[in-house]
C-alpha positions as CSV (number, residue, x, y, z in Angstrom):
1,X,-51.9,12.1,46.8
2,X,-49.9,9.6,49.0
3,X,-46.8,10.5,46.7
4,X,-47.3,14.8,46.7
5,X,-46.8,13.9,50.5
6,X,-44.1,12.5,51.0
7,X,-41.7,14.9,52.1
8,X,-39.1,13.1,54.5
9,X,-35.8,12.1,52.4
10,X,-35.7,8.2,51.8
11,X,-36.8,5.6,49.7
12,X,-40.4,4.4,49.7
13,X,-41.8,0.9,48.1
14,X,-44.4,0.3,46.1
15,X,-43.7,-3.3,45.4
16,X,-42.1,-5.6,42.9
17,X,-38.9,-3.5,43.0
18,X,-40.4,-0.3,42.3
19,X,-39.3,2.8,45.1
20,X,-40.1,6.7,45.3
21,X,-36.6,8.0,46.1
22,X,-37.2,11.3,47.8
23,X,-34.0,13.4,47.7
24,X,-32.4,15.6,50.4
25,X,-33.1,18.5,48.0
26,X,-36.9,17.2,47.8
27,X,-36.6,15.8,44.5
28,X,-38.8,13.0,43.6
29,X,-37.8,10.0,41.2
30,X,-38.9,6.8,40.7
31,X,-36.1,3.5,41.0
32,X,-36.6,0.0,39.7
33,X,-34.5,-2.4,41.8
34,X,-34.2,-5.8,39.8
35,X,-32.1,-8.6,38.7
36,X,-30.9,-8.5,35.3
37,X,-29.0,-11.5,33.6
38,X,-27.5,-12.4,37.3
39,X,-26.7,-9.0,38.8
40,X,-28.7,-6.3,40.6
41,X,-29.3,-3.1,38.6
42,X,-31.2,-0.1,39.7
43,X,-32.9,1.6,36.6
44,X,-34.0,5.1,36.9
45,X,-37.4,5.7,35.4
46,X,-37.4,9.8,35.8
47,X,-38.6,12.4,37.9
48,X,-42.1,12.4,39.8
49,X,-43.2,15.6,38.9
50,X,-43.3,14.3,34.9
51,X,-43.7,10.2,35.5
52,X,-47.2,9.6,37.5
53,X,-47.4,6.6,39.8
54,X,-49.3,4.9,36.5
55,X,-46.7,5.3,34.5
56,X,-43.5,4.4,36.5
57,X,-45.6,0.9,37.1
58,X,-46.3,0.7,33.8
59,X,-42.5,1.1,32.6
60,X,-41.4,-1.3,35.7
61,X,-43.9,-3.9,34.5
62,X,-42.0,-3.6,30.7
63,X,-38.5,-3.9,32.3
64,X,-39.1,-6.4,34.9
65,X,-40.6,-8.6,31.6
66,X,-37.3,-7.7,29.8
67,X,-35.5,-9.3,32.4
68,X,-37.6,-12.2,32.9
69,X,-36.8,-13.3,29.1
70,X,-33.3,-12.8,29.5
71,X,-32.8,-9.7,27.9
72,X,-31.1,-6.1,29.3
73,X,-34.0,-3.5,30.2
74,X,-30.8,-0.7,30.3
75,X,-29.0,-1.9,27.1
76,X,-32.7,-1.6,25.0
77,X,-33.1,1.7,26.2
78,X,-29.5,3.2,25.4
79,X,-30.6,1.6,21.9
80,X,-33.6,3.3,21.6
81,X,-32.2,6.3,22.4
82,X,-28.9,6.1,20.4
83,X,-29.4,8.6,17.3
84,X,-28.6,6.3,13.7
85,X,-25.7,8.9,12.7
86,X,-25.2,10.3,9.8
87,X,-22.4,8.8,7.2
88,X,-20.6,12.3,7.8
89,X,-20.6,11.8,11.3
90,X,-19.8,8.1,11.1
91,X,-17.1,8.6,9.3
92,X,-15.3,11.2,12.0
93,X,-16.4,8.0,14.3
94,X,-14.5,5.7,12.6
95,X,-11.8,8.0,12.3
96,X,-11.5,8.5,15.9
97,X,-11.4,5.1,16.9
98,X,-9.0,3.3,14.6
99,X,-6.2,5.7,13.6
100,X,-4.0,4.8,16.6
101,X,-4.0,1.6,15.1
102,X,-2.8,3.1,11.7
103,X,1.2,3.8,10.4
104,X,1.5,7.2,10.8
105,X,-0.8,10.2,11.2
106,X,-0.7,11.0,7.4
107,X,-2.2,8.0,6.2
108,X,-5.1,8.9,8.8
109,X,-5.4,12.0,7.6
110,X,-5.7,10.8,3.7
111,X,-8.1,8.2,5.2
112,X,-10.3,10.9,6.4
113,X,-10.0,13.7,3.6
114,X,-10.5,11.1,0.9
115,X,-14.3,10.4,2.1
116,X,-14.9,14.1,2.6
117,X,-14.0,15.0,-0.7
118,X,-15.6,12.1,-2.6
119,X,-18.1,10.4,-0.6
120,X,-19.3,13.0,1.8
121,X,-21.2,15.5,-0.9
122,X,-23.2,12.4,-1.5
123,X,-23.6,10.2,1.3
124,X,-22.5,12.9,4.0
125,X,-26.1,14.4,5.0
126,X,-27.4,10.3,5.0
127,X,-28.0,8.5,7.5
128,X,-26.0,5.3,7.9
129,X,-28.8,2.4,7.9
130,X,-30.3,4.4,4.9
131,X,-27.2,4.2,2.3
132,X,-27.8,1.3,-0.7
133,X,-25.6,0.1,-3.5
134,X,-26.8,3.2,-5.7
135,X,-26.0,5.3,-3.5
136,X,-22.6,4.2,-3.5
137,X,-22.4,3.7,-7.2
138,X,-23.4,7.3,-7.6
139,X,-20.2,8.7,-5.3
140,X,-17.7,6.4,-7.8
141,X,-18.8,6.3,-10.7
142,X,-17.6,9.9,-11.7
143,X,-14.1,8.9,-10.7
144,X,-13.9,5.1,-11.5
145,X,-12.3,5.7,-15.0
146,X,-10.4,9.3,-14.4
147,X,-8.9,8.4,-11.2
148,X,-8.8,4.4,-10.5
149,X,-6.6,4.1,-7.8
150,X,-8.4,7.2,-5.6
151,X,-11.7,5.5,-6.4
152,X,-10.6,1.9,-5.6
153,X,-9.8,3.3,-2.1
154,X,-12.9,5.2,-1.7
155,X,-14.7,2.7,-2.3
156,X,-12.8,0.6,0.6
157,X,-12.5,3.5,2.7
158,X,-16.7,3.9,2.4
159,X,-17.0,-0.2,2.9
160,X,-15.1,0.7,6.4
161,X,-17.8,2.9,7.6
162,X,-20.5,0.5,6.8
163,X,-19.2,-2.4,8.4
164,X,-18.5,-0.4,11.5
165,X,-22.0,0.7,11.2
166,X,-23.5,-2.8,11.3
167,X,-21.0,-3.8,14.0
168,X,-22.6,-1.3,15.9
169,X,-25.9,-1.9,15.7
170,X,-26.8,1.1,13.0
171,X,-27.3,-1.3,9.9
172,X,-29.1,-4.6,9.0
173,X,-28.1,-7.2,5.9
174,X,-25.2,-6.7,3.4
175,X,-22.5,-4.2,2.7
176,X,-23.8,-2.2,-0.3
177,X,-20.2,-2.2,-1.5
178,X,-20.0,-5.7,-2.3
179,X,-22.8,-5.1,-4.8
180,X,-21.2,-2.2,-6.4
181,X,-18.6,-3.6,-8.7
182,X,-21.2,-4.8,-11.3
183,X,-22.4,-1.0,-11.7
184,X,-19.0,0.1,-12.8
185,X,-17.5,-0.4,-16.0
186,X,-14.3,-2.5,-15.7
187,X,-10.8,-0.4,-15.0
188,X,-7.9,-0.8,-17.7
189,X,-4.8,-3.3,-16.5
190,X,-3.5,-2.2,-13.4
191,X,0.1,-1.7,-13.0
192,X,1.1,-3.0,-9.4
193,X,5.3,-3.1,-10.2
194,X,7.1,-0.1,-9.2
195,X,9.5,1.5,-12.3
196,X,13.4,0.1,-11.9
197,X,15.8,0.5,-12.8
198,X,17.7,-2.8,-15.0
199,X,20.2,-4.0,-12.4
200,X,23.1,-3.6,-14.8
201,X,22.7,0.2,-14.8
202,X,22.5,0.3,-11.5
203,X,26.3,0.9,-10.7
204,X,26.0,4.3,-13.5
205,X,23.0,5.2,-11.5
206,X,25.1,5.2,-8.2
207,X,28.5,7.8,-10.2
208,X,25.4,10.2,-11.2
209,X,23.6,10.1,-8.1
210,X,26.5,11.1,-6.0
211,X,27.6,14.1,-8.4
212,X,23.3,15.4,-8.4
213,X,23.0,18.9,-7.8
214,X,21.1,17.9,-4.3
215,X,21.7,17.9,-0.3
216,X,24.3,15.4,0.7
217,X,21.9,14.3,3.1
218,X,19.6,13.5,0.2
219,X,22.0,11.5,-1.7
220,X,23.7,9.8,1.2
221,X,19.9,8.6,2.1
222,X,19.0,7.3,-1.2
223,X,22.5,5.1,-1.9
224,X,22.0,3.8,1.1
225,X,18.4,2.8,0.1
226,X,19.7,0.9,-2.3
227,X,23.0,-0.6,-0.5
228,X,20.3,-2.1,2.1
229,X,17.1,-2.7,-0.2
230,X,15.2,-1.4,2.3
231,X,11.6,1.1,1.7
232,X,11.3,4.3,1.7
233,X,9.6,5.0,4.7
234,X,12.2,2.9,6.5
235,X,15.2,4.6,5.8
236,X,13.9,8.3,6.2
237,X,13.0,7.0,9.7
238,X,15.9,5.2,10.6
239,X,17.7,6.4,14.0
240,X,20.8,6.2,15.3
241,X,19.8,4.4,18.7
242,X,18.2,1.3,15.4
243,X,22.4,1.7,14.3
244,X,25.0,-0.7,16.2
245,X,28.6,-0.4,14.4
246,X,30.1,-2.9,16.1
247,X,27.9,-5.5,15.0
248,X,27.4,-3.5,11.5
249,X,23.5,-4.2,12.3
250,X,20.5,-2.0,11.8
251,X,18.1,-3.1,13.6
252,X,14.6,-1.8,12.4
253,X,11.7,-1.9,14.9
254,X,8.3,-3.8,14.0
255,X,6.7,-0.9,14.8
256,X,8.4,0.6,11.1
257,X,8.2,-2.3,9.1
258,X,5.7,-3.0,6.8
259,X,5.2,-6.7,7.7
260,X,5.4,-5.6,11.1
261,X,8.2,-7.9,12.4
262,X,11.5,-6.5,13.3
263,X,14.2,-6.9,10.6
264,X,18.0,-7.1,11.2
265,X,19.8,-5.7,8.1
266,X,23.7,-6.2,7.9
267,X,25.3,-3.1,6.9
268,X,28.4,-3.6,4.4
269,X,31.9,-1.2,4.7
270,X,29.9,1.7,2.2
271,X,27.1,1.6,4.3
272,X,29.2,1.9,7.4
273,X,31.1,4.8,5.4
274,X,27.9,6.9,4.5
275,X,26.3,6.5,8.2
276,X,29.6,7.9,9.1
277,X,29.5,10.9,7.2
278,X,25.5,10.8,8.2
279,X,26.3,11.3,11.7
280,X,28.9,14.5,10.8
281,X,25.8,15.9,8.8
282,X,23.0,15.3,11.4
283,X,24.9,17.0,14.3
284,X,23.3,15.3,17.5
285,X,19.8,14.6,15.8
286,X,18.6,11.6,16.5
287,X,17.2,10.8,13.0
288,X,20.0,9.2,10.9
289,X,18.5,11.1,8.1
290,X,17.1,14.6,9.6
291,X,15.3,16.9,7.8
292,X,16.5,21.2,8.7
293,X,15.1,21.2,11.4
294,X,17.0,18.1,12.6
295,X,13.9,16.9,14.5
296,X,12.0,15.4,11.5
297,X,13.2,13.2,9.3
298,X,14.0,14.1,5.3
299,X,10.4,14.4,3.1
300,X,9.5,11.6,1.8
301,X,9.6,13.5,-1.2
302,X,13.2,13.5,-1.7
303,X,14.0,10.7,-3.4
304,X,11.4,11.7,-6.1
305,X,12.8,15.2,-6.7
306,X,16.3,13.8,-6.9
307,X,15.1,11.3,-9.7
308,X,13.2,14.3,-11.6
309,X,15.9,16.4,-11.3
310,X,18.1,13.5,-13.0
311,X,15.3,13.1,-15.6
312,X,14.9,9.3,-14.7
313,X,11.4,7.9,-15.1
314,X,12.1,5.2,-12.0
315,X,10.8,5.3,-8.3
316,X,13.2,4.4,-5.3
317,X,11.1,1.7,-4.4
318,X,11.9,0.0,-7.4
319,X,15.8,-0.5,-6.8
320,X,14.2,-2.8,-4.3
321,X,13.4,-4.8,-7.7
322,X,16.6,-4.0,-9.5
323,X,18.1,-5.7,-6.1
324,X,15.9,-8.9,-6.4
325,X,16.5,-9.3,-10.3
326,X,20.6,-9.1,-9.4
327,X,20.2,-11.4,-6.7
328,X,19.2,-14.4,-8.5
329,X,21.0,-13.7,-12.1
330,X,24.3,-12.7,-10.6
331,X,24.7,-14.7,-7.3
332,X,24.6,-18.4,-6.1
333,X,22.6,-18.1,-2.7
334,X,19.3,-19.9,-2.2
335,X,16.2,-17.0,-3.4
336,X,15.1,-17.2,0.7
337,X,18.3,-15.4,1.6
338,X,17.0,-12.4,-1.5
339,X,13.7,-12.8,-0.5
340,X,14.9,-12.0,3.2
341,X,17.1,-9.5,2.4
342,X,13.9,-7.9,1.4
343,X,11.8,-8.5,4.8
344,X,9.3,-10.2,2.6
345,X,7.1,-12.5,4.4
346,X,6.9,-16.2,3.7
347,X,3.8,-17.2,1.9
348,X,3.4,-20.4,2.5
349,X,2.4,-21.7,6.2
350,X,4.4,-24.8,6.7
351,X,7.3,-23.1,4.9
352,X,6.9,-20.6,7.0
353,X,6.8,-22.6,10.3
354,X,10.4,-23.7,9.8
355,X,11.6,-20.2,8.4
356,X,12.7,-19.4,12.2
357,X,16.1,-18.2,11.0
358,X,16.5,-14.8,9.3
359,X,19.6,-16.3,7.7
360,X,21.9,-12.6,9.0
361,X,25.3,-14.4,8.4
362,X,24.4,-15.3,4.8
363,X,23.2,-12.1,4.3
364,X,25.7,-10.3,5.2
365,X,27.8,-11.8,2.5
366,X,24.5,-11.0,-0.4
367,X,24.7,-7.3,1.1
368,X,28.6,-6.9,0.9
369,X,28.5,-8.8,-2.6
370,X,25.7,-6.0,-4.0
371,X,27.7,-3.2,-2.8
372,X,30.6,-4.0,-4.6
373,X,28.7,-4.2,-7.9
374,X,26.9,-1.2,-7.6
375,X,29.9,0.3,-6.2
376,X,32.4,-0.4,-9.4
377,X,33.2,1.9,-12.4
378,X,30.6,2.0,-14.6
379,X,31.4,1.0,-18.2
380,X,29.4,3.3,-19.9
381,X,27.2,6.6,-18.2
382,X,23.0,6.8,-18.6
């Protein structure tokens, strides 16, 4: 009765931390005042007109024994009310909150659509703390044999999501990926090395890649791949503002580098010559390499047309290779300046804790040496 008359706005005890808060409006709610793990909290505990006197004591009583034990009255509730989500939901969750720490917005996308496809008509409806190891075995088992490589990264992709779900609270015990493998029959030899091309054929390669029914752009792009031994992804993205002449340096950025450390890669006199002719071609982009609309970069599927097009059953990541093998048959340097050349990182630690040099002046010499070889008449055509 005391409560239906209060009317006057203010806040009204009822002991041990517990107040009626009457509003302006006339609202009534109840307010716990109490210490929690060293600092004051208030804790709403709802309205008066559903909460009776009884049971906003009642509730106090529970929180102010949280807080005696050491625990957080507020955090226990956001728990209890936190919805387990659903692996479908999780997985737009996960999606959210790490791909601005991924390369580019393409991988995140693949990250994404490769769960929907193959692990979402399973496990999407699921909830998170419900999914086990057969569960999992059911989603890749219909693709372990046919498509290895996708199923190898569903399977990591759907590990992702469960460990983000026991991070946060969601699930309890193991990942029911680590269990999976002895459910799935074992995949044939996997083939890690990217096709090259035998360094010795590398100089015929270069005379028919420059007469390829192709965009200059294209062809200037992929000889100069292979002058520099850089990836892909590296050269396509190269800018002008990476590009000092004077010091015949590029400069790539951590940001684009696989290792993510910047790498300094001397540019020899054809490389100089085709970034010349790049800049004619790219007419104020800012992209070494532009696609038509100047403001993109080239597709990364370029370098693949151009090769089907020649009929060559090779990848452009794999002059990277053809680089390497020439390298050690056909020069004198120490393998650390190759291995450099190739922004590789070193493996071991205490090697690695005197590497502090990126050996550029030695380089220079390797990059000027491999240009000439690829550069010479060829003795004989593919």
């Amino acid at each position: 009765m005391q409560v239906r008359q209060f009317k006057q706005p203010g806040r009204y005890a009822d002991g041990n931390g517990l107040y009626l808060v009457v509003d302006p409006s006339g609202a009534k709610r109840w307010l716990l005042r109490l210490v929690v793990q060293g600092r004051r909290r208030d804790i709403g505990l709802g309205g008066a007109a559903l909460v009776t006197l009884a049971e906003a004591r009642e509730r106090a009583l529970a929180y102010r024994k949280t807080a005696r034990e050491g625990g957080d009255p507020l955090a226990e509730r956001r728990k209890a009310q936190d919805v387990v989500p659903t692996f479908a939901e999780a997985v737009e969750r996960v999606h959210s909150e790490h791909k601005a720490s991924w390369a580019n917005a393409k991988h995140a996308q693949q990250w994404r659509n490769t769960l929907q496809q193959y692990a979402c008509p399973q496990l999407g409806t699921r909830r998170v703390d419900q999914i086990d190891t057969p569960d999992v075995l059911r989603v890749l088992a219909p693709i372990w044999l046919t498509k290895p490589e996708t199923a190898r990264r569903v399977r990591q992709r759907i590990g992702t999501v469960l460990d983000w779900a026991k991070a946060a609270g969601y699930r309890n015990g193991e990942n029911p990926i680590e269990g999976v493998a002895k459910g799935l029959p074992k995949q044939g030899d996997r083939d890690e090395h990217h096709a090259a091309l035998p360094y010795e054929q590398v100089p015929s390669f270069i005379t028919q890649l420059r007469a390829a029914e192709a965009s200059e752009g294209g062809r200037l792009a992929f000889e100069f791949l292979i002058l520099t031994a850089a990836r892909t992804g590296e050269v396509l993205g190269a800018r002008w503002d990476e590009i000092s002449v004077a010091n015949r340096l590029w400069t790539v950025p951590a940001t684009r580098m696989k290792a993510k450390r910047e790498h300094r890669v001397p540019l020899s006199d054809r490389s100089l010559a085709i970034l010349t002719r790049a800049r004619a071609l790219a007419a104020g982009s800012p992209l070494v390499f532009p696609g038509r609309s100047g403001e993109k970069p080239l597709s990364n599927m370029v370098f693949l047309m151009l090769l089907r097009r020649m009929e060559l059953a090779i990848t452009a990541h794999g002059f990277r290779s053809s680089f390497r093998d020439w390298a050690g048959e056909r020069t004198s340097l120490p393998r650390e300046v190759a291995e450099m050349a190739l922004a590789h990182a070193v493996e071991n630690r205490v090697e690695a804790a005197y590497a502090r040099s990126d050996l550029l002046e030695r380089r220079r010499d390797l990059m000027e040496q491999w240009a000439t070889y690829v550069g010479k008449k060829p003795r004989a055509v593919l």
